[in-house]
Every structure is written in C-alpha cells, then in structure tokens.
One Martini backbone bead per residue (centre of mass of N, CA, C, O) as a GRO file, in nm:
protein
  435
    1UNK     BB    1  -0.078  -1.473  -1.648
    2UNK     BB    2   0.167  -1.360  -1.457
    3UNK     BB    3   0.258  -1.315  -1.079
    4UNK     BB    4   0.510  -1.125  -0.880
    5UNK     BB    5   0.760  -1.115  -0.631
    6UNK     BB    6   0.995  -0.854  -0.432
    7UNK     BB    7   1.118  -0.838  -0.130
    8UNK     BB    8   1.206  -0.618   0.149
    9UNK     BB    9   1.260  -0.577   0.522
   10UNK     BB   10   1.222  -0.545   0.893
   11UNK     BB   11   1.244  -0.923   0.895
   12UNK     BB   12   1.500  -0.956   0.666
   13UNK     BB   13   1.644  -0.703   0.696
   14UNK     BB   14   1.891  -0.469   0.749
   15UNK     BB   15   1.895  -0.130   0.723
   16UNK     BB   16   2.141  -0.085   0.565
   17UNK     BB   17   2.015  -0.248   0.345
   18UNK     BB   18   1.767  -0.128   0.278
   19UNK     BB   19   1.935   0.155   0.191
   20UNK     BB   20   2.014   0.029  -0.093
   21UNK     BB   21   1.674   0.018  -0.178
   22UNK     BB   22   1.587   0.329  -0.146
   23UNK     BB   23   1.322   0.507  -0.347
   24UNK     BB   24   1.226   0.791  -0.413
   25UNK     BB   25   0.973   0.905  -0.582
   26UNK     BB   26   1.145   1.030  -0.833
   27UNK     BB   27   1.285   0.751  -0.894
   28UNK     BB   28   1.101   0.555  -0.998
   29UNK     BB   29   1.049   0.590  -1.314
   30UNK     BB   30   1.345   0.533  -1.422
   31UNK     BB   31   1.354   0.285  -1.280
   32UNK     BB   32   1.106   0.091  -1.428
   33UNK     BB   33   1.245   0.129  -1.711
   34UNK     BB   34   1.510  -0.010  -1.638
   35UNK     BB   35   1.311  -0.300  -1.551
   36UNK     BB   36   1.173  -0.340  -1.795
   37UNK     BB   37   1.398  -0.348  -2.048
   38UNK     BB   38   1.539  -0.602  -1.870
   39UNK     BB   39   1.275  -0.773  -1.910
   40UNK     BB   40   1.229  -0.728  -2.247
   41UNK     BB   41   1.519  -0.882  -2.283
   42UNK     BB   42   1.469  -1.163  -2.108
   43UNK     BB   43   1.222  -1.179  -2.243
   44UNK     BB   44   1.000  -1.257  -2.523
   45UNK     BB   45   0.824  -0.990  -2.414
   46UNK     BB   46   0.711  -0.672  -2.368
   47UNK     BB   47   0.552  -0.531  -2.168
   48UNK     BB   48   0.629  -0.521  -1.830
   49UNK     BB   49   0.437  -0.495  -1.538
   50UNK     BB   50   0.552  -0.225  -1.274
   51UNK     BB   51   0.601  -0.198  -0.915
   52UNK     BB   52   0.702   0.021  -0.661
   53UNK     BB   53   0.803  -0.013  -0.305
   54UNK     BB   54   0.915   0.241  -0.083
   55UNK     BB   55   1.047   0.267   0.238
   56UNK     BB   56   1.153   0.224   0.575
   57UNK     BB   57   1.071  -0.115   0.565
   58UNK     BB   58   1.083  -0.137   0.239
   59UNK     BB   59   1.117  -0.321  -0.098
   60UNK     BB   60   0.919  -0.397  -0.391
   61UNK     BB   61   0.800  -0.549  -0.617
   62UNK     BB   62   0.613  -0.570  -0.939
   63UNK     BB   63   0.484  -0.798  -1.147
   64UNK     BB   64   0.348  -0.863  -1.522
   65UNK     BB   65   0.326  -1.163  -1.727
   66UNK     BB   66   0.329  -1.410  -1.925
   67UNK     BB   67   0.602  -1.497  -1.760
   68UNK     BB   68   0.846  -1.576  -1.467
   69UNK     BB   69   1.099  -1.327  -1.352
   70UNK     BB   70   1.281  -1.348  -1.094
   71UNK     BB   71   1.587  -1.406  -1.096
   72UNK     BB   72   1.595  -1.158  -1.281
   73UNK     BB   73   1.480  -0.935  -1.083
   74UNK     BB   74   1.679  -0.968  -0.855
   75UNK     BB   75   1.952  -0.941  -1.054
   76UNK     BB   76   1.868  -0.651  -1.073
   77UNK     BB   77   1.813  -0.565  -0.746
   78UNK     BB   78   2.139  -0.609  -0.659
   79UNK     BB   79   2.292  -0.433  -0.907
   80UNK     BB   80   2.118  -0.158  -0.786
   81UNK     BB   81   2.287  -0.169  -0.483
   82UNK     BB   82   2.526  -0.333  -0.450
   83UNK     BB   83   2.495  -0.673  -0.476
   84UNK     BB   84   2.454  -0.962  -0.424
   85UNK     BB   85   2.231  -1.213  -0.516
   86UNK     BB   86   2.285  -1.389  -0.271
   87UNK     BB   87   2.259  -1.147  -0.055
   88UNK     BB   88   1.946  -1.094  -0.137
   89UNK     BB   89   1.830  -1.377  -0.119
   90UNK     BB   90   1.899  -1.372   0.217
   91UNK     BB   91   1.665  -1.131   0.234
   92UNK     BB   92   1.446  -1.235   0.085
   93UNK     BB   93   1.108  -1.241  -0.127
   94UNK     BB   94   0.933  -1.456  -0.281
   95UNK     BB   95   0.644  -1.447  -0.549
   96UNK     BB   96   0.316  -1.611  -0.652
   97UNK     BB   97   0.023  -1.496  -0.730
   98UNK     BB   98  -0.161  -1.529  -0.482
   99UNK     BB   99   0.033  -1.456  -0.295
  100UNK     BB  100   0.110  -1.165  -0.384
  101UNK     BB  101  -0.192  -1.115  -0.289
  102UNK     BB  102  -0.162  -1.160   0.011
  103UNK     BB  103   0.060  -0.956   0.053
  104UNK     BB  104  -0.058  -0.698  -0.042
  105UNK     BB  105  -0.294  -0.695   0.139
  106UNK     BB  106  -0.139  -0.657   0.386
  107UNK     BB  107   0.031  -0.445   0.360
  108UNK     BB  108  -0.195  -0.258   0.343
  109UNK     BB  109  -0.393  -0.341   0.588
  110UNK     BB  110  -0.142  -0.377   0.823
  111UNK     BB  111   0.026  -0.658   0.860
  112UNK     BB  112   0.309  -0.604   0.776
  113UNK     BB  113   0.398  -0.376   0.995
  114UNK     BB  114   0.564  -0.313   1.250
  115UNK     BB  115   0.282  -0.146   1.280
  116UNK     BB  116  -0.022  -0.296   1.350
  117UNK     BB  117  -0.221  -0.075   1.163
  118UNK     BB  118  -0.120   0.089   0.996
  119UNK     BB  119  -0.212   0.380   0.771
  120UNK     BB  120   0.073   0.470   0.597
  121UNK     BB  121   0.057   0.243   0.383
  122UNK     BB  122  -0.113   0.305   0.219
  123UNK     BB  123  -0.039   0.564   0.060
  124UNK     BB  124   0.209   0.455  -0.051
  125UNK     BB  125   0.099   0.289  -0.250
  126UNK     BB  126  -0.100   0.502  -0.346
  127UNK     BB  127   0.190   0.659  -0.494
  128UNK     BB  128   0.329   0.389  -0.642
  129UNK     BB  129   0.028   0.375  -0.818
  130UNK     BB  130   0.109   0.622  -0.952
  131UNK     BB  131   0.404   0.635  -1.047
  132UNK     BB  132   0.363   0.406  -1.230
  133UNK     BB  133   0.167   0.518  -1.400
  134UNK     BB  134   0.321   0.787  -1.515
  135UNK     BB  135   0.546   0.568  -1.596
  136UNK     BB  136   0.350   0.347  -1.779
  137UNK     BB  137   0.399   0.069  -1.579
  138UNK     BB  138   0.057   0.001  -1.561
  139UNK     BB  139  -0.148  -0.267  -1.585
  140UNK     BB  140  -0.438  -0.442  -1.534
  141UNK     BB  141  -0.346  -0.650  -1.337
  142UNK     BB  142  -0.182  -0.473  -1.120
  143UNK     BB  143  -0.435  -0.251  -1.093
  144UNK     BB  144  -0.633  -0.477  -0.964
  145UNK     BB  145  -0.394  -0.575  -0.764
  146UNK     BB  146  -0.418  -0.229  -0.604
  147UNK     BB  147  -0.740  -0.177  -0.588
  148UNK     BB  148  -0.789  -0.431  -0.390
  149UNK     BB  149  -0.610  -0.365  -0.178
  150UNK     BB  150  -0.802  -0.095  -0.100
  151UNK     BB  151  -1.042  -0.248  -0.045
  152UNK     BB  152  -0.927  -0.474   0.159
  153UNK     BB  153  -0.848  -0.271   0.347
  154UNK     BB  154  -1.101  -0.082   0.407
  155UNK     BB  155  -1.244  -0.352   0.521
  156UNK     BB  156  -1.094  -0.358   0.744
  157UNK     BB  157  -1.073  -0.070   0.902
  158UNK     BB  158  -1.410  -0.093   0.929
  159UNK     BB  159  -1.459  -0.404   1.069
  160UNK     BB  160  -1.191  -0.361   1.241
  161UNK     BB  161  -0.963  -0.364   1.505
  162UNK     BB  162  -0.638  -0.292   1.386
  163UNK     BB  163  -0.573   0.026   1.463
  164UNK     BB  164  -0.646   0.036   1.797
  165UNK     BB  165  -0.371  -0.136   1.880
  166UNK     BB  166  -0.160   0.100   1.821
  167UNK     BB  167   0.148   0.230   1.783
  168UNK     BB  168   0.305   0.485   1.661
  169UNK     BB  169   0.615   0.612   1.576
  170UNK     BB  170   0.563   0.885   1.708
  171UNK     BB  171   0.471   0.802   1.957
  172UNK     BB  172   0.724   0.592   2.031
  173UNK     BB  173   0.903   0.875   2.038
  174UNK     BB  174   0.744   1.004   2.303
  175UNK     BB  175   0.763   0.756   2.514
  176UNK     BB  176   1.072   0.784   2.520
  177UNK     BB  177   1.101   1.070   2.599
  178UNK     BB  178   0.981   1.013   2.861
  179UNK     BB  179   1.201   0.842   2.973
  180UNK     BB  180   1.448   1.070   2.950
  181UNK     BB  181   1.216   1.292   3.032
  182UNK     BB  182   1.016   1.435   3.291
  183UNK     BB  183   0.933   1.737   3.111
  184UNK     BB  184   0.863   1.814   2.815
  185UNK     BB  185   0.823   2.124   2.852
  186UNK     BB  186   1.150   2.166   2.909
  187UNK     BB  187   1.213   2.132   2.584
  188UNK     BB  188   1.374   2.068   2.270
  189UNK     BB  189   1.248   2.045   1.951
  190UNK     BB  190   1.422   1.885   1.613
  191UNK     BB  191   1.307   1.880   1.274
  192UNK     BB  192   1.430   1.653   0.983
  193UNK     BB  193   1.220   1.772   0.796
  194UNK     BB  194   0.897   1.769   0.560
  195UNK     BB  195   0.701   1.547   0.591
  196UNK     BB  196   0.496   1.299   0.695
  197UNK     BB  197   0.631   1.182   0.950
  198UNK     BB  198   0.732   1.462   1.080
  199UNK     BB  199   0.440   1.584   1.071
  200UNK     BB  200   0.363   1.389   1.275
  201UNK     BB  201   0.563   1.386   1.525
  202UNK     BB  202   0.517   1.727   1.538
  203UNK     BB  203   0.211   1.642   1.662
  204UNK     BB  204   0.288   1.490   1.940
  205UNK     BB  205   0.492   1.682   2.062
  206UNK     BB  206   0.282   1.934   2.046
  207UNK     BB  207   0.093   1.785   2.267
  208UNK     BB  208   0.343   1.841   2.517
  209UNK     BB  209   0.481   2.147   2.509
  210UNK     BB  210   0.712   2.251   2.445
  211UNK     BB  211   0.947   2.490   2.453
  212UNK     BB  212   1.055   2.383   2.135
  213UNK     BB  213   1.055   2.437   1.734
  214UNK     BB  214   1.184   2.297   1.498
  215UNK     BB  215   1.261   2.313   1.131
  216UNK     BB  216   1.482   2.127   0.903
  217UNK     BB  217   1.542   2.239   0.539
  218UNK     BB  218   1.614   2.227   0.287
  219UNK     BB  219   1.342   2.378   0.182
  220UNK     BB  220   1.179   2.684   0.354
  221UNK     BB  221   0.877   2.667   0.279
  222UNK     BB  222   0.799   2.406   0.368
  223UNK     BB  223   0.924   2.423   0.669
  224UNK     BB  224   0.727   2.690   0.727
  225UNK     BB  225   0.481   2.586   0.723
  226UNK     BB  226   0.526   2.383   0.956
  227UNK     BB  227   0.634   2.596   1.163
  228UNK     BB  228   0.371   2.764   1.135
  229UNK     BB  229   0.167   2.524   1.297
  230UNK     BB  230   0.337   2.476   1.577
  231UNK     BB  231   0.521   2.777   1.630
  232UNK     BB  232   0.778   2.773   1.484
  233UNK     BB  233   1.102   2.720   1.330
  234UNK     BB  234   1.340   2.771   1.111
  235UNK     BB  235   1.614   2.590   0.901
  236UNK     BB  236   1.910   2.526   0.768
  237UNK     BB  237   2.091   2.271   0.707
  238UNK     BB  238   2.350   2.407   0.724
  239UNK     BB  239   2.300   2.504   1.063
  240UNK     BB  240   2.312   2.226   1.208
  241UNK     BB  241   2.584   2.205   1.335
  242UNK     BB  242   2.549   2.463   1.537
  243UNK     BB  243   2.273   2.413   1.652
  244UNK     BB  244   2.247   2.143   1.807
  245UNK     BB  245   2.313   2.212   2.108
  246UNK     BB  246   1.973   2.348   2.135
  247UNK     BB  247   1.896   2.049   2.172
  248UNK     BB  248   1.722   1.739   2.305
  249UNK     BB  249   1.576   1.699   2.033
  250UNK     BB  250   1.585   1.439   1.741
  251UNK     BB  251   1.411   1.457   1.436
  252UNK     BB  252   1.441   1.209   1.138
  253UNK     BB  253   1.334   1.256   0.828
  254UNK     BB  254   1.489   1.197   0.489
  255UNK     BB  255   1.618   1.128   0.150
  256UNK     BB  256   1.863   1.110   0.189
  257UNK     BB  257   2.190   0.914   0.085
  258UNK     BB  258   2.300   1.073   0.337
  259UNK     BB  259   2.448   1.153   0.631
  260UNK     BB  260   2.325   1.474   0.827
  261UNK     BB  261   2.483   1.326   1.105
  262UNK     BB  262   2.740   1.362   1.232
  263UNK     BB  263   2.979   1.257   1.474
  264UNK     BB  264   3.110   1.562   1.501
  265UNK     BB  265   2.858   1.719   1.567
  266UNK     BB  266   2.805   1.565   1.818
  267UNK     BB  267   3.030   1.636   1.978
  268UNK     BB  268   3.008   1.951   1.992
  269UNK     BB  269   2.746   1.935   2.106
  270UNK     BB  270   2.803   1.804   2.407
  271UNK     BB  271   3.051   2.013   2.495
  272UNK     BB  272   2.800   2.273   2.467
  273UNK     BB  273   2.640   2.078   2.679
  274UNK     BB  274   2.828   1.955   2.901
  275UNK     BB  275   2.659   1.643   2.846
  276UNK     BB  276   2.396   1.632   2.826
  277UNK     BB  277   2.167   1.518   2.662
  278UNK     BB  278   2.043   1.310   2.370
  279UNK     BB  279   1.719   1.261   2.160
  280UNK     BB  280   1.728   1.033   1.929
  281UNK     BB  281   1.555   0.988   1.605
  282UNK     BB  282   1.597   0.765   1.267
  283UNK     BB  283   1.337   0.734   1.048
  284UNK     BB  284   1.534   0.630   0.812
  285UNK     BB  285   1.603   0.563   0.460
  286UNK     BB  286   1.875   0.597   0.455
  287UNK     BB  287   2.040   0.730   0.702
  288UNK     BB  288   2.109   1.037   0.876
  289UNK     BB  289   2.266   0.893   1.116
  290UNK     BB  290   2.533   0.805   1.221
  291UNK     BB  291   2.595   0.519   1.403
  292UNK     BB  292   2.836   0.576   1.572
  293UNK     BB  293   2.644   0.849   1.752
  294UNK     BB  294   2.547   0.574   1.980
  295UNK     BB  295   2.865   0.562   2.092
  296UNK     BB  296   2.755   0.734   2.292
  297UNK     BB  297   2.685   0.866   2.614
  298UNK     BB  298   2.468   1.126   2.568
  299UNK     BB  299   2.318   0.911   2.325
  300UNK     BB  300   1.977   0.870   2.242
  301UNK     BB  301   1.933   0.619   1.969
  302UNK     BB  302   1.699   0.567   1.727
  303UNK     BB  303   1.555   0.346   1.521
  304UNK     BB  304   1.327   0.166   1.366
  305UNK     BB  305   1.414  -0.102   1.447
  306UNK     BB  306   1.418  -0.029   1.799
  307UNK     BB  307   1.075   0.059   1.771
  308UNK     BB  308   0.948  -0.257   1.768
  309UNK     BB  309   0.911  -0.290   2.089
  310UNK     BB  310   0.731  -0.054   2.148
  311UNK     BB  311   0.463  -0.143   1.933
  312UNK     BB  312   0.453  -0.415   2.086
  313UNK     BB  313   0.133  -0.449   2.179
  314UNK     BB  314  -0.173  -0.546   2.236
  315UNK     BB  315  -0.168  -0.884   2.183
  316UNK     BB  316  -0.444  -0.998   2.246
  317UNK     BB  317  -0.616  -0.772   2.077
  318UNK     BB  318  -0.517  -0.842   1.794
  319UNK     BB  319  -0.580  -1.118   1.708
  320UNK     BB  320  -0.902  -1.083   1.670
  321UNK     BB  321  -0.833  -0.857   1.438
  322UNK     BB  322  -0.676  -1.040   1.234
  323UNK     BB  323  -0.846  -1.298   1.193
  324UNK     BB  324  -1.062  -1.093   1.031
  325UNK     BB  325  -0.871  -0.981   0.840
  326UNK     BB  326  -0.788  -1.260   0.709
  327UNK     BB  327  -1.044  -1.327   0.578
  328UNK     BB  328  -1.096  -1.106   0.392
  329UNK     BB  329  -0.848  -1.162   0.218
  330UNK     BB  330  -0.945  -1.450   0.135
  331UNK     BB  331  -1.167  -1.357  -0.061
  332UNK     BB  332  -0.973  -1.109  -0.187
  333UNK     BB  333  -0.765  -1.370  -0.328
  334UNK     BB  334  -1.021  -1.537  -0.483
  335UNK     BB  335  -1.086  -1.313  -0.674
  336UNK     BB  336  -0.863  -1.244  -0.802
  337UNK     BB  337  -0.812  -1.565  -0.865
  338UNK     BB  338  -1.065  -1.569  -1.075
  339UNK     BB  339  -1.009  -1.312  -1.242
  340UNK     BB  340  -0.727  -1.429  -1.380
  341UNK     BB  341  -0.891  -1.705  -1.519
  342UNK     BB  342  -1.091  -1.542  -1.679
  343UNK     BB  343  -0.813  -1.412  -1.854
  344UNK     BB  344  -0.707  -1.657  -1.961
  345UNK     BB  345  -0.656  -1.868  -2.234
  346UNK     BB  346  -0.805  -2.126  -2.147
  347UNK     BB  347  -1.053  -1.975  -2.077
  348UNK     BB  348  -1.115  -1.845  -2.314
  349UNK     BB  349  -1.108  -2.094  -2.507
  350UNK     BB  350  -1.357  -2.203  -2.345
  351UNK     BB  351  -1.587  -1.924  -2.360
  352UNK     BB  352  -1.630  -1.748  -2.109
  353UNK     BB  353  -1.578  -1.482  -2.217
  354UNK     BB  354  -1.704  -1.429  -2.465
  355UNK     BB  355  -1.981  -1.505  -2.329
  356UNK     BB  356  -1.977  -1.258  -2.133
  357UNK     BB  357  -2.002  -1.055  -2.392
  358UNK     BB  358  -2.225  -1.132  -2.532
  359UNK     BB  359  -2.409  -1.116  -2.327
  360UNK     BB  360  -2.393  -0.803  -2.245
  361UNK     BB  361  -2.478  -0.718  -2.537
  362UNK     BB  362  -2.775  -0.852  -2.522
  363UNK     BB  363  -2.855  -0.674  -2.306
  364UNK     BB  364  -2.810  -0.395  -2.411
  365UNK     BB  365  -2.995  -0.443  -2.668
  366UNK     BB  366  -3.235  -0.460  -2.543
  367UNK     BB  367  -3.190  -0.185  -2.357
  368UNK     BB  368  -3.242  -0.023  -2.595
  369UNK     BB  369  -3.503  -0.071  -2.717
  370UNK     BB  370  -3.676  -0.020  -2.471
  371UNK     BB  371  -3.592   0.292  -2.447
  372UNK     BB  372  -3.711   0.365  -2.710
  373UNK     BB  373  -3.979   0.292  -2.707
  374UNK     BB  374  -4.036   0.476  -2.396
  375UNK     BB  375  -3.997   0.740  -2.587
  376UNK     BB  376  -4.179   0.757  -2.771
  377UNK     BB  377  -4.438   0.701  -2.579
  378UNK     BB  378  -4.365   1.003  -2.425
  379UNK     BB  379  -4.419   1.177  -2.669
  380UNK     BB  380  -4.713   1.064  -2.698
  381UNK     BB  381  -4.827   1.095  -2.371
  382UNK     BB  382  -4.788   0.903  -2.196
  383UNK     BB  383  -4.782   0.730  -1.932
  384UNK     BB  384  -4.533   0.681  -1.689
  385UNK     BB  385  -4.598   0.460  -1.560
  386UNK     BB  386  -4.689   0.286  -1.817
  387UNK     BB  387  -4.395   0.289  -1.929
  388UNK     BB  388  -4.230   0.157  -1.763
  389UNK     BB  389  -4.397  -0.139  -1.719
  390UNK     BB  390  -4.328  -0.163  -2.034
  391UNK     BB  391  -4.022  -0.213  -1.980
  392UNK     BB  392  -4.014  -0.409  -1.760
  393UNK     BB  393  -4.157  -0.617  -1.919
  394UNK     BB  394  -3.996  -0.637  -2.190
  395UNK     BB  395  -3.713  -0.729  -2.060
  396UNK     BB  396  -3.833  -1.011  -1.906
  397UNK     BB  397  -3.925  -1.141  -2.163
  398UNK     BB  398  -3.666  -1.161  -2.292
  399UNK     BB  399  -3.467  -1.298  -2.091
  400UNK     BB  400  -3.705  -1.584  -2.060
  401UNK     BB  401  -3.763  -1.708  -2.318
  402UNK     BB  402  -3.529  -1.900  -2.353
  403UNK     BB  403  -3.581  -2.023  -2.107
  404UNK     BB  404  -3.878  -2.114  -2.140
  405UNK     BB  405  -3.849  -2.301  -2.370
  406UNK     BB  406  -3.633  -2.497  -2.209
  407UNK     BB  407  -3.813  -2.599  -2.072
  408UNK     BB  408  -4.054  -2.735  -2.274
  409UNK     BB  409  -3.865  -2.905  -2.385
  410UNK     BB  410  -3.773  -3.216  -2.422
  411UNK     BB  411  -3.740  -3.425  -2.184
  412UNK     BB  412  -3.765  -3.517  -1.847
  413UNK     BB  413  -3.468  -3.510  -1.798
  414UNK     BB  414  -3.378  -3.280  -1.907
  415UNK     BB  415  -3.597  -3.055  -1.785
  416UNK     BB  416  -3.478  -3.113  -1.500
  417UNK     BB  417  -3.185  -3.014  -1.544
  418UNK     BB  418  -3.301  -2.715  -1.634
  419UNK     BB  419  -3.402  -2.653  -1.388
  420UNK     BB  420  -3.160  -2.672  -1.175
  421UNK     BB  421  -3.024  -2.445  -1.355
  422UNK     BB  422  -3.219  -2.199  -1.335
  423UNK     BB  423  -3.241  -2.208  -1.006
  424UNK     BB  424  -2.936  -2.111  -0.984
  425UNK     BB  425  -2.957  -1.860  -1.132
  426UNK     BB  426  -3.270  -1.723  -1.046
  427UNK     BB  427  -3.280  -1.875  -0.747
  428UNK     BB  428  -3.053  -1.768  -0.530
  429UNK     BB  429  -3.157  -1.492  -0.377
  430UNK     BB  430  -3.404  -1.683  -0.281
  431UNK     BB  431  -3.232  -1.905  -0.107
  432UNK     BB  432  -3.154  -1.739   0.087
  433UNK     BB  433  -3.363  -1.556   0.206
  434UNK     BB  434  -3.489  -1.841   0.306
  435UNK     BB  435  -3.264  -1.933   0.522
   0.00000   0.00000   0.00000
C-alpha cells in the first residue's frame, strides 16, 4: 500500500493563488468523488482512499492506494483550480509515505501553522476526516493515518508547551487594532461572517469592550446566536454596503467564493466617514475585501498573510518546546510506517501477520475455555477467590506449556538459543524495570 500527498500553504504559495484551491466543507464530498473517479481510471484498481484538508492557509490532497499517482492527483487539482500543471508544481509541496506521515503529525501538532502551536487546526483536520468518511472516501490507511495524527497531536499539547508561547489570529487582529486606535473602547467593531474564526475574534475584541458589536451574515439566525453572545446586533449581508461607514473596524472571514466588499463600497464609505480612518482585516481565502482596498489612504487592510509577522514572537521559548514536539512525531511516525509494514503484501506473505492471527485465535480460543470452566464452577458455589486463582493458573499454564517443552527439548546449543528467545519475549518488561 503506497500513501502520498500534495498539498500548497502559507509558504509555499500566494494567497490569491491559495484562494482557487480553497473547498468549503460542503464542497469536500462531491470534490473527493471526483478524485477518486479520475484516479481510478489512471491507475489500475479502483477505490482509491482520499481526503482533502482545505483552510485559510493551506489545501492538502491525502491518497493511499496500491501504487502512488502524484503527478496524476497534481494534474487533476491544478484542472481543479483553472491553472497549469507547471504553475501549480511551483507553488506546491508533494510526500510520500513516512513523509506524508510526518508532515500530517506536524501539521495536526501545529507545527506547521503559521501561528506555531495553535489549535484550530486540529479541528479543521477533523472535520476533513468526517467529510472523508461521509463521503465514503476514507479507508483503513488514511483512518490509522489521521486518528494517529490526533493522537500525536494530543501527546503534543499535553507534554510540550507549544501552544503557550502563540499568539492567535484574532489575538493579533486586537494587537493591530489597538496599534491604530488609542482607545478601542471608543470603537464599532463590525465582523462578516459567523463562522469559528468571527466566534474567535469577536470573543478577543469584546474583552476590550468596544463601543458597539455588529455581525453581518448571510443566514440572520446564525448571526443572531452570535450577536446576542456578545451583545451586538445582527444585520444582513445586503445592507452592509450602506451601513459600512458606521464601523471603525472590520473583521471577515466568509466562505464566499467572491469578494463581498469592493472597493467603491468602500470608497463611499471613508466619504461618508469624512476619511477617518477604517481597520479592516481579511481572513478570508479566497478573499472577501478586494485587494485593491489596500491601496486607499485611510484604509488599513490585513490579510491572513500580512498578521504572520505579528505572530511570529517568543521564538527562542519556542524551540525547546517544537525539539520535544518533533521527538513525540518521530515515534509516531516509527510506528505508523511499522504498522503499514505490517500490512504490506511481502510481511503478509513472509508470515507475520498470518502468525499474529493464529496468536491472537489461539489465545481467545484458551481465554474462552477457562472462562466457561470458571462458570461452571460459579454454578456450582465454589469459592470467588478459589475460582480466580484457577483460571489465572490454568490460562499461564496453557500460554507456557508450549514454551517450557521447548526449553527441555534439543541439545544444549539450541536450548541456550530458545532461553534467549524466551528471556527476550516473556522477561522484557522485567528487565526494563530492574534497570
């Protein structure tokens, strides 16, 4: 079983660029049908597992079949955005195997965020890993390959301080603003959208008691939760161009597939505001603020790409908690390329996996015996204790029969070979604690 990945980011392309690969949740399962249909007609077998990881900062492809079809999974997700194969390959990050491994772990981990150690990507991860599985599109591979990625993720969080030492997008969307308003309780702080990101945001900004909370949203009942959180009122996307100039702040993050604030909206805005200024910030991928925005006097616009300089501090407290983190993913990714070893056709057939079956029957098939054995004498009123102690006796007897024969059998060569085996098998986890 082969597993690849590609996938583009924060660092590797530009947000525009970023922006024709970004899928909403509802979009993952049609895409992923997609994807799988065209790889299951370029390779040789169908049912071909995949899931798709798709945020403000990245969009990541994750496949495993018998044989790996990157340049086939590229050539389809650069089709996908309406851009060439070429220009897509420059921009974009291709693994396979063990890598793949390492790169979900860090990325879960937040390792790989732009805010170093933030936790909404852990979320994001699995959400995508519902959306596969929904879609029927995620099989054992991929499955051990993201419930271990949350496994290390969670061992990360809790031994490593990786997440102390971050500052969040919304934290640093509060930082920026009180850098161009002296007071931000003197504020109107207006947020486009009513997603995880705005619910963030507007939780950073209302610890600072703003003068006033609006939230515009396509759907007003969502908007309304949200608003009556935090005090505010609600208002529908459509008057947000009228209403525009009553904000001194502007948070957005929507799925919208277009920008829904253009420049002339914006432009009658600071007119009608007699050119005060407006703080505006873009969380958006693909874009909500029309990037030409930017390019006004008394407009100060950020997008996620621009707060990465604001997040990026406490970097020498930082190293010492990513070496700890990178240790933990280096087992975990030990361990996963031994499990998928496991499973491999040539481990299969050298007998190993057979044999871990036999094991596993052989010991059920024991464990059954003397449980019914431990019933019956139950019925019969012996004694708990005494029914115990002969089921745990008769279960070490039968596990070491087998062993202790072959310690007695051949000659003194070979007996010295099995006690070797034996002491390595059966005497490990007591040679550890006596060290």
């Amino acid at each position: 079983m082969a597993v690849w990945a590609l996938g583009i980011n924060h660092t590797t392309a530009p947000l525009d660029l970023r922006g024709r690969f970004a899928f909403a949740l509802d979009q993952i399962a049609p895409t992923l049908q997609g994807l799988r249909q065209s790889l299951g007609q370029s390779l040789s077998h169908p049912g071909v597992e995949t899931a798709i990881i798709s945020t403000c900062n990245r969009t990541e492809i994750y496949c495993a079949g018998e044989q790996p079809a990157l340049d086939h999974t590229l050539g389809w997700l650069a089709h996908s955005g309406g851009v060439s194969p070429a220009l897509l390959r420059s921009h974009s990050y291709t693994l396979e195997d063990s890598l793949v491994a390492r790169h979900a772990f860090r990325v879960a981990s937040g390792l790989d965020s732009m805010v170093l150690g933030e936790a909404q990507i852990l979320g994001q991860m699995k959400d995508a890993v519902r959306a596969a599985e929904t879609a029927g599109a995620l099989g054992t591979t991929l499955n051990q390959l993201f419930q271990r990625s949350f496994a290390v993720a969670k061992e990360v969080r809790s031994s490593t301080e990786i997440g102390a030492h971050s500052i969040s997008m919304a934290a640093a969307a509060v930082r920026l603003a009180s850098q161009l308003f002296e007071d931000l309780t003197e504020i109107k702080v207006l947020f486009v959208g009513a997603g995880e990101m705005i619910e963030l945001c507007a939780t950073h900004f209302a610890a600072k008691n703003p003068k006033a909370i609006a939230i515009a949203n396509r759907t007003l009942e969502r908007g309304e939760k949200l608003a009556t959180r935090f005090g505010g009122e609600v208002m529908r996307l459509a008057d947000l161009p009228e209403r525009l100039h009553e904000f001194d702040a502007v948070i957005s993050c929507t799925a919208s597939s277009l920008p829904i604030i253009g420049l002339g909206a914006v432009e009658r805005a600071l007119k009608k505001r007699r050119h005060r200024p407006i703080f505006m910030v873009d969380l958006a991928v693909p874009r909500d603020i029309e990037p030409e925005v930017k390019a006004l006097g008394d407009v100060y616009l950020y997008t996620v790409d621009d707060l990465a300089t604001v997040v990026q501090t406490a970097q020498a407290n930082r190293q010492a908690a990513v070496a700890q983190a990178e240790a933990i993913i280096d087992a975990g990714v030990q361990s996963f390329m031994h499990w998928m070893e496991l499973r491999s056709p040539a481990t299969a057939a050298g007998g190993v996996v057979p044999l871990i079956q036999q094991l596993n029957a052989q010991a059920d098939e024991w464990r059954a015996a003397e449980i019914a054995r431990a019933k019956k004498l139950l019925a019969k009123g012996e004694d708990v204790d005494a029914v115990l102690e002969a089921l745990s006796r008769g279960l070490t007897q039968k596990m070491l029969h087998g062993t202790l024969a072959e310690l007695r059998a051949g000659d003194a060569e070979m007996r010295a070979q099995t006690a070797q085996t034996v002491s390595r098998l059966f005497l490990r986890s007591q040679s550890k604690n006596g060290q």
